[in-house]
C-alpha positions as CSV (number, residue, x, y, z in Angstrom):
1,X,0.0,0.0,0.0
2,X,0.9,2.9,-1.0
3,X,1.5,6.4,1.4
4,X,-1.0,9.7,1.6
5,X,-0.1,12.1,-0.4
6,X,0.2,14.6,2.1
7,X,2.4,11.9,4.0
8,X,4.3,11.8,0.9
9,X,5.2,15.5,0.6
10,X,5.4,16.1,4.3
11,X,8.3,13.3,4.3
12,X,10.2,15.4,1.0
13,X,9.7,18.3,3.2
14,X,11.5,17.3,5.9
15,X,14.0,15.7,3.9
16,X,15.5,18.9,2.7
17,X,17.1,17.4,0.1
18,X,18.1,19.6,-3.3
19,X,15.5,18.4,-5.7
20,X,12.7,17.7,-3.2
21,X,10.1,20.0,-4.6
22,X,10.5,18.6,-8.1
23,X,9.8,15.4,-6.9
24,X,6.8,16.5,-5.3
25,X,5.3,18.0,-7.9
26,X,5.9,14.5,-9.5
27,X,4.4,13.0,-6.7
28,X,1.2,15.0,-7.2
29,X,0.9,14.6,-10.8
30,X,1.1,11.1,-10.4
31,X,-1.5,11.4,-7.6
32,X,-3.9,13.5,-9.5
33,X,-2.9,11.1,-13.3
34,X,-5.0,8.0,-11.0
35,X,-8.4,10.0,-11.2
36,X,-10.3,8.8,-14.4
37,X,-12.4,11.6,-15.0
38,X,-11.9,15.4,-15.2
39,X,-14.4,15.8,-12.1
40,X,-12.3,13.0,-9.9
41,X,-9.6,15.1,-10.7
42,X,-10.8,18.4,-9.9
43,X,-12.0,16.8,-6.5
44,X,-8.8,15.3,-5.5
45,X,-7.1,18.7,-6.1
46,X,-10.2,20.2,-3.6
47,X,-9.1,17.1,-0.9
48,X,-5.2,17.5,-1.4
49,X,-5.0,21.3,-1.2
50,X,-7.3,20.6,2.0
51,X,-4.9,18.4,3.1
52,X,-2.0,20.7,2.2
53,X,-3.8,23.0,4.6
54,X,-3.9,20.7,7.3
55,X,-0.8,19.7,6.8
56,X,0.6,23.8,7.6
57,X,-1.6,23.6,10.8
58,X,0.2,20.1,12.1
59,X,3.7,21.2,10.6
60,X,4.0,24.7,10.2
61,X,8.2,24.5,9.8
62,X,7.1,23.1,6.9
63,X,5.0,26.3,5.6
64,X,7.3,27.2,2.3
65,X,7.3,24.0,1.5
66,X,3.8,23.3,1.5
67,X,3.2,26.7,-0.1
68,X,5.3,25.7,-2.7
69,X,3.3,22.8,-3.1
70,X,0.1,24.2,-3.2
71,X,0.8,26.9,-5.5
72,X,1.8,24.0,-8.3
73,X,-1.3,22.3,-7.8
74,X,-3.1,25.8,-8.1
75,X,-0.8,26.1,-11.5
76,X,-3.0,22.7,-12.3
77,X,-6.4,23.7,-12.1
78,X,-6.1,26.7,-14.3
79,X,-7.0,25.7,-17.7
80,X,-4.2,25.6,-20.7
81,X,-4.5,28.3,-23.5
82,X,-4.6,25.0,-26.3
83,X,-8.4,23.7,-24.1
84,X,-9.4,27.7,-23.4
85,X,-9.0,28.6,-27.5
């Protein structure tokens, strides 16, 4: 079985490692690539930027990190120019 997410990120986080954001926003991609549909998609970016949230609350050393974070997966929900034309 596979990690949270959040678990996921919070672990890179506290890593520090050089790279660690990158793998991340991998991490979420891949997260968000399992949802079949647009709408499953769009709702697991509601539920992990929730728990991106949550996350700041528990661990709040980990703030820029998790900002980081979050501002990818806002990056994600705005549609491309190619769909919007």
């Amino acid at each position: 079985m596979q990690p949270a997410i959040q678990q996921v990120i919070r672990a890179l986080a506290e890593d520090g490692r050089a790279g660690a954001i990158g793998i991340a926003e991998h991490a979420v991609e891949a997260y968000l690539a399992g949802s079949p549909t647009e709408g499953d998609r769009a709702l697991s970016r509601d539920i992990l930027v929730r728990d991106l949230a949550s996350l700041r609350g528990i661990a709040p050393h980990l703030a820029g990190f998790i900002g980081r974070v979050e501002t990818f997966v806002a990056t994600l929900a705005q549609p491309s120019l190619s769909r919007a034309a």
